[in-house]
N, C-alpha and C positions, 0 to 999 in steps of 0.2 A: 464512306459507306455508300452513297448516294451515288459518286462518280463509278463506283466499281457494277452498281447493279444499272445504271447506265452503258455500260461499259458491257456487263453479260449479255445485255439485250440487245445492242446494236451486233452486238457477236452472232448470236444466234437470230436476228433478221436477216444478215447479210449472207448466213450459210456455210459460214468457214469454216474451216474443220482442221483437226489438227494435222492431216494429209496435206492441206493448202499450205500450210508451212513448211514443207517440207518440197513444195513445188511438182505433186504429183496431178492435181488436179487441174491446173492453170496450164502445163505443158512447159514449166520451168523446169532451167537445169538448177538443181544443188550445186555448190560449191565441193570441192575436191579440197584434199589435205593441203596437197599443195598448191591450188590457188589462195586455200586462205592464210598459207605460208606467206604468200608471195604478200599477202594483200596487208599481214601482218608486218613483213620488211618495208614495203614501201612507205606504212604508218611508220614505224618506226626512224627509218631513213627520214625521213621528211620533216619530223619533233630534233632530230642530231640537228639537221642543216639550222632549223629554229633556233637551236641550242646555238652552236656555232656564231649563228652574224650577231645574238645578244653578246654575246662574250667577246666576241671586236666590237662591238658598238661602247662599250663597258671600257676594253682597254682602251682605248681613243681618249673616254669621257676621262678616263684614270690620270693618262698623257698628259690631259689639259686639267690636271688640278679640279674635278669635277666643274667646271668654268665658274669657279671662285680663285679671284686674282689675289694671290697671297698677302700683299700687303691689308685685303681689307676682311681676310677671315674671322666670323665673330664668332659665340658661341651656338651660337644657330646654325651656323655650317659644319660645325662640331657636334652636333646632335644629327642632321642630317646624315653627315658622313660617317655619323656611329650608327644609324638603322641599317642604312645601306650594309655595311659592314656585318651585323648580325643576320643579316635575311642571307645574305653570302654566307656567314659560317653554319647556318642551319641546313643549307644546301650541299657545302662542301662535310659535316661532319653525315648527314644520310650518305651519299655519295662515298666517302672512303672508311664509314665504319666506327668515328670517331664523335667525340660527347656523347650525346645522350644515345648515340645508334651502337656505341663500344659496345662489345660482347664479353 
């Protein structure tokens, strides 16, 4: 409550208006459909490529046996290797529709 009437009065010292938002007072341009298309692709492009070098980074670590050398796997890398696994199926079952995201 405190922060918000903080918040109203710094608002109305400063003299902003809801027209400043909009960038008619300052001599700002607004953003257009398609800049915020664009601005939208580029986020979006940018989260893939993220997406992407985790999932090579991933199969590499898969390659190498999560770097537990198989003669000395215990129960511990067997819990490990089952969170892993679950946090993977929560994301692949959102992702294709499937457990708990089934229709």
């Amino acid at each position: 409550m405190l922060t918000m009437a903080i918040f109203l009065t710094a608002r109305k010292s400063s003299g902003f208006t809801s027209s400043d938002r909009a960038g008619e007072k300052k001599g700002r341009k607004t953003m257009t459909n398609e800049q915020k298309k664009q601005t939208a692709l580029d986020a979006f492009m940018a989260r893939k490529a993220e997406i992407d070098e985790m999932l090579a980074r991933l199969q590499v670590l898969s390659d190498e046996h999560f770097n537990v050398v198989p003669d000395e796997v215990n129960w511990g890398h067997v819990g490990d290797i089952g969170w892993t696994a679950e946090q993977l199926r929560g994301i692949t079952d959102r992702a294709f529709g499937e457990g708990e995201y089934a229709e």
